[in-house]
C-alpha positions as CSV (number, residue, x, y, z in Angstrom):
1,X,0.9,-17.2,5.3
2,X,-1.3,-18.8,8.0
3,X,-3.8,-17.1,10.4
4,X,-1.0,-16.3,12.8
5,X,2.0,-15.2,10.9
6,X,0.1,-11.7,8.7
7,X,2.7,-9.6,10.1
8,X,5.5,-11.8,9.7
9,X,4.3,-12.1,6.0
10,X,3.7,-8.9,5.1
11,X,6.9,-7.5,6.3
12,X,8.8,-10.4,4.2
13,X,6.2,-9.6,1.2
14,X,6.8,-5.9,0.6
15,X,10.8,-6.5,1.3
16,X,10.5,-9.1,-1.6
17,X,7.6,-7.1,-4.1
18,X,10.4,-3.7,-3.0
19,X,13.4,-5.5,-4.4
20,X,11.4,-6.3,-7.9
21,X,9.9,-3.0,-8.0
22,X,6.3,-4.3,-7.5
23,X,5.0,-2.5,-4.8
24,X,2.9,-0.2,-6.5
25,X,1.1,-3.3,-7.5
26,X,0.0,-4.0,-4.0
27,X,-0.3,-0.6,-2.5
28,X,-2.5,0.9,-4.8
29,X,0.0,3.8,-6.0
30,X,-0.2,2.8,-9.3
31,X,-3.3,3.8,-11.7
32,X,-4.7,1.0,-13.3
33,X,-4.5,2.2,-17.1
34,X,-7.7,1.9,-19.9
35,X,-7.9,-1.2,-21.5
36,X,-6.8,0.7,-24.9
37,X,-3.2,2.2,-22.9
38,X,0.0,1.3,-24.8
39,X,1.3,0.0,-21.6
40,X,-1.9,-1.6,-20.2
41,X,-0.5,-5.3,-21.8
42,X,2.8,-4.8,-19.8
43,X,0.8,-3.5,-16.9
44,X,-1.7,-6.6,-17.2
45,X,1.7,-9.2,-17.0
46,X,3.0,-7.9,-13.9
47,X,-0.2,-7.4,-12.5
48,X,-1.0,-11.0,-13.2
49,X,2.4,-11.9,-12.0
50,X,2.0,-10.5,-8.6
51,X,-1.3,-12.2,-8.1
52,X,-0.1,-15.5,-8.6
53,X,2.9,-14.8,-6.4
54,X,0.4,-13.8,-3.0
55,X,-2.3,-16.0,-4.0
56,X,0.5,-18.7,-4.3
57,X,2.2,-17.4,-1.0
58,X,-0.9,-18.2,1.5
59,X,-2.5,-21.5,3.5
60,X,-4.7,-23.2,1.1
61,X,-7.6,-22.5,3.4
62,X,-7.1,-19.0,2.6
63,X,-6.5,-19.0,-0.7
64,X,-9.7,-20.4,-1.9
65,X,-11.3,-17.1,-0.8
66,X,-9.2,-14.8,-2.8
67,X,-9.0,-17.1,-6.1
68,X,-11.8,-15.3,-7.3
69,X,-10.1,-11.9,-7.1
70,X,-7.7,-11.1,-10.4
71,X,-6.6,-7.4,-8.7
72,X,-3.1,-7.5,-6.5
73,X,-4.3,-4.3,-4.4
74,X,-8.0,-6.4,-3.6
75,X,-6.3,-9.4,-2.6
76,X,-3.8,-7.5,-0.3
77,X,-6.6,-5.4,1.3
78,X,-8.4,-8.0,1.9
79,X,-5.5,-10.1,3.6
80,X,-5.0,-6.9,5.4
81,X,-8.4,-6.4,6.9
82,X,-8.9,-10.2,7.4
83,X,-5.8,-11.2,9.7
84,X,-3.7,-8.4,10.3
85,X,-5.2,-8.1,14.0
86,X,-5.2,-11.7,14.6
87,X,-7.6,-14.1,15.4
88,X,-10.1,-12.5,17.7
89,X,-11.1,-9.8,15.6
90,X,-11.5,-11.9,12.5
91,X,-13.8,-13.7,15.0
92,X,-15.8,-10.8,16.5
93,X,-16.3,-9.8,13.1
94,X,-17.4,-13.4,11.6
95,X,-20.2,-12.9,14.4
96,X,-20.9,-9.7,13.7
97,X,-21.8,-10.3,10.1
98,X,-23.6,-13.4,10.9
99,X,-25.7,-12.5,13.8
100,X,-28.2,-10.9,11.0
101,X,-28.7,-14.9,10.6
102,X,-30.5,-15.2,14.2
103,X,-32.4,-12.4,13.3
104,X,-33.4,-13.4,10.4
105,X,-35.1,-16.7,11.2
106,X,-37.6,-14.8,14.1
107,X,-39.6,-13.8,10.6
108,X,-39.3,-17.0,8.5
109,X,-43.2,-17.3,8.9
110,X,-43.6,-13.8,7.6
111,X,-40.9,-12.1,5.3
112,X,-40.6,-9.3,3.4
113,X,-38.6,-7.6,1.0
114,X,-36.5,-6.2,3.4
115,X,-35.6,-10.0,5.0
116,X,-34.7,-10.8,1.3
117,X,-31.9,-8.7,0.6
118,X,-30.2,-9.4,4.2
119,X,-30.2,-13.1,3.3
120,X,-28.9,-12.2,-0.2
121,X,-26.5,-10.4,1.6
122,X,-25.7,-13.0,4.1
123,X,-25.4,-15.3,1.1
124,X,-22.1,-13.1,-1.3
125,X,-20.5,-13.0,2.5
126,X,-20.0,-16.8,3.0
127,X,-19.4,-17.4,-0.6
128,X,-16.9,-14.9,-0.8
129,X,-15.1,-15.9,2.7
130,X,-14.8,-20.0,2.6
131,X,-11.1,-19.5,4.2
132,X,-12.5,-18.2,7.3
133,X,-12.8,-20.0,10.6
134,X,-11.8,-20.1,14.1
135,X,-8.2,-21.4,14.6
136,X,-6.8,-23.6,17.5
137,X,-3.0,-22.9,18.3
138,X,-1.3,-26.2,18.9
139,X,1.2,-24.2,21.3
140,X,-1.2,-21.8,23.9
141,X,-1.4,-22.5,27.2
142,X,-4.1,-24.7,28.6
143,X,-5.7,-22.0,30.8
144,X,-9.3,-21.4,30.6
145,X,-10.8,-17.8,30.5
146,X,-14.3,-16.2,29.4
147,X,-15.7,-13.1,28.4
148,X,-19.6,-11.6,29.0
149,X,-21.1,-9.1,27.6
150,X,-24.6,-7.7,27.4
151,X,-26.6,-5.8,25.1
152,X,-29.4,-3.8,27.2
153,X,-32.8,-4.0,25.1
154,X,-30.6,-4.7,22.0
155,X,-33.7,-6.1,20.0
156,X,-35.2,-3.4,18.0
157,X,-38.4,-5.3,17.8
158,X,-39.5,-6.3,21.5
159,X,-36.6,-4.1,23.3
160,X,-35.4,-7.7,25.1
161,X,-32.1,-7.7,26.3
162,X,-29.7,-10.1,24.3
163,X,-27.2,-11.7,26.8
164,X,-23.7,-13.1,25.4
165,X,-20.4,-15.1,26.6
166,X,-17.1,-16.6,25.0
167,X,-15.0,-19.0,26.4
168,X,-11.6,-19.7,25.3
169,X,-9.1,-22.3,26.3
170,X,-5.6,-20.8,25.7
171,X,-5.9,-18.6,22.7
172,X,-8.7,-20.7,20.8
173,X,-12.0,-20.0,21.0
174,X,-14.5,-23.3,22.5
175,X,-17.7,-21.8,23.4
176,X,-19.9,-19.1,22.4
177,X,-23.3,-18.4,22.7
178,X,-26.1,-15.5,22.3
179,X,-29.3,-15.5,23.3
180,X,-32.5,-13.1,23.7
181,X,-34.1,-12.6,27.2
182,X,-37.7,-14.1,27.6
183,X,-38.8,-10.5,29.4
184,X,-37.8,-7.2,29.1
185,X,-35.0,-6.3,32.1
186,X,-35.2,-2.6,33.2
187,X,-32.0,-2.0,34.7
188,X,-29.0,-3.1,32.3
189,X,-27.1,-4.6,35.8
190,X,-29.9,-7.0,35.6
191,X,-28.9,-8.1,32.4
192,X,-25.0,-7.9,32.8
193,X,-25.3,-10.3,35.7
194,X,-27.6,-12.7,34.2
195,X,-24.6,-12.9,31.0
196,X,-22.1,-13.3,34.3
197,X,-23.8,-16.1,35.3
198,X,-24.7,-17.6,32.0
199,X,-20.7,-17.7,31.2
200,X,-20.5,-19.2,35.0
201,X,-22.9,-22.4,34.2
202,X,-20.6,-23.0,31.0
203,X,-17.4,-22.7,33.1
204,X,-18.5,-25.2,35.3
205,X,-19.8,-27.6,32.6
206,X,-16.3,-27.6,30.6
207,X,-14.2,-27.7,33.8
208,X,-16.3,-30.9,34.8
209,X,-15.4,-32.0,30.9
210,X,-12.0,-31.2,31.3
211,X,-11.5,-33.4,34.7
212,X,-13.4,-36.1,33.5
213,X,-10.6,-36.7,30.2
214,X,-8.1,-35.7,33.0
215,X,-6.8,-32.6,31.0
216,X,-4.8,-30.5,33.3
217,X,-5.3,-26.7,32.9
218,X,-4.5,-23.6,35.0
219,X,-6.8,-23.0,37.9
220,X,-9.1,-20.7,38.4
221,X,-10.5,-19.5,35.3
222,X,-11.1,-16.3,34.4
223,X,-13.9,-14.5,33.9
224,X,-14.1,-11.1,32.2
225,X,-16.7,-8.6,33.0
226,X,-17.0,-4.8,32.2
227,X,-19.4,-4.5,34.6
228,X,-18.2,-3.0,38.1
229,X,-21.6,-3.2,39.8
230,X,-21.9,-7.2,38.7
231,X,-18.8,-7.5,40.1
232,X,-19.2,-6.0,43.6
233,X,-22.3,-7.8,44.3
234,X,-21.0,-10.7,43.6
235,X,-17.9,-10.3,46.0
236,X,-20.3,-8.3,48.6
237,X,-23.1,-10.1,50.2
238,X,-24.4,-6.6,51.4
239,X,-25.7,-6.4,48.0
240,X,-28.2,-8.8,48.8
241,X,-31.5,-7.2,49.8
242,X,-32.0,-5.0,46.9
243,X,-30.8,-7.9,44.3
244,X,-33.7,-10.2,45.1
245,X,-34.8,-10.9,41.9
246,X,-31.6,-12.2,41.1
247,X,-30.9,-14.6,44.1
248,X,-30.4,-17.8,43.1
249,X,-27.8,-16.0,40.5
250,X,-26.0,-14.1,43.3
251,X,-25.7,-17.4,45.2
252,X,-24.1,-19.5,42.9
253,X,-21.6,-16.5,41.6
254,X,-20.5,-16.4,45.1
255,X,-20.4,-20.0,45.5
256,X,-18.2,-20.7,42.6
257,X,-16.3,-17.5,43.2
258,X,-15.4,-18.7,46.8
259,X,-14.7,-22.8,45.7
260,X,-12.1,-21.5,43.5
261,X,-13.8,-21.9,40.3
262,X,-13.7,-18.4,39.0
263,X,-11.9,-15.1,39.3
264,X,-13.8,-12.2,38.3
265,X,-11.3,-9.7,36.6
266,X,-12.7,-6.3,35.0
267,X,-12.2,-5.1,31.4
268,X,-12.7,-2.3,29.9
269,X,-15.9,-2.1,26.9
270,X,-13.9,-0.4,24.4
């Protein structure tokens, strides 16, 4: 098993643990007996058995991350809750686990207990997940497309907006970034447009990258937004007079938007 086959796998695993009669082993059906059971020896063989057959049945990248589990029902939960919605959401959720990092190092200068225990924390995460990554397909299509995404006074300490934006070329991710607002927005447009036009300035960086290698990809790019009132100013110049604090922003959406650059598609949050 690689990062892109789970399903594939798992299908092929159970048919083959079913036809041995192991797939209590895996499932979690099956008690795990006291150490002092007459049949815990015999239980303890095929358990062991099993193990070495998944542990022996994925990518070696992935395997180093489960040779430290000696249950079959671990390992294949944790298979499960790793790949089994491919490679975005093993993504989102590497990110989520590690934004505490960013937090973290606003109070190097002054930590407490509290900071401790999240890095510990942070710490057992990356030593127990060395297999995970971000994976580039050899075979997606060379089409560029980007996601923003805002979170409206997201800090909990200064209430500052945290604006965000991924960028993939085909299925692989290239380009991320997230970063705190130096003031404190009041309306949460404000900040979804400033994350628009972050994700725009990187767009127009890697398309300049791409055309100077003389890559050929799909044109225009796609931007995602789940913002509808981002996107209507940017496509209505009416907008104008009560977005002032955001001109120079609206202008060069709408220049890039009308050169062909971009195409502003909405998605939905959830």
């Amino acid at each position: 098993m690689d990062p892109t086959n789970y399903n594939s796998w798992s299908r092929s695993a159970l048919t083959a643990l079913s036809a041995k009669n192991k797939v209590e082993f895996v499932d979690g059906s099956l008690p795990w007996p006291t150490s002092n059971h007459r049949l815990y020896t015999t239980w303890k063989k095929a358990t062991n058995m099993v193990v070495s057959w998944l542990v022996h049945s994925v990518a070696t990248s992935i395997r180093q991350s489960i040779l430290w589990m000696d249950n079959a029902v671990d390992i294949w939960k944790d298979l499960k809750a790793r790949y089994s919605q491919g490679d975005f959401l093993r993504i989102s959720d590497l990110q989520h686990k590690l934004a505490s990092i960013k937090h973290l190092s606003q109070f190097v200068a002054h930590p407490s207990s509290a900071h401790q225990q999240t890095t510990y924390r942070i710490l057992r995460y990356l030593k127990a997940t060395p297999g995970s990554g971000v994976f580039f397909s050899t075979s997606s299509i060379f089409l560029l497309k980007a996601f923003s995404d805002s979170d409206w006074a997201g800090c909990i300490d200064t209430k500052r907006s945290i604006t965000s934006y991924s960028v993939y070329l085909g299925s692989s991710l290239i380009s991320w970034k997230s970063k705190k607002q130096a003031t404190i927005s009041k309306s949460s447009f404000e900040v979804e447009y400033r994350a628009l036009a972050s994700a725009t300035y990187e767009l127009q960086w890697l398309t300049h990258f791409l055309d100077d290698f003389g890559i050929v990809y799909t044109r225009p790019t796609l931007l995602f937004c789940d913002n509808c009132s981002a996107l209507h100013i940017t496509a209505n110049p009416d907008f104008h007079e009560c977005t002032k604090h955001i001109e120079i922003d609206c202008h060069i959406m709408r220049e890039k938007l009308r050169s062909g650059l971009i195409k502003l598609l909405p998605i939905a949050s959830t």
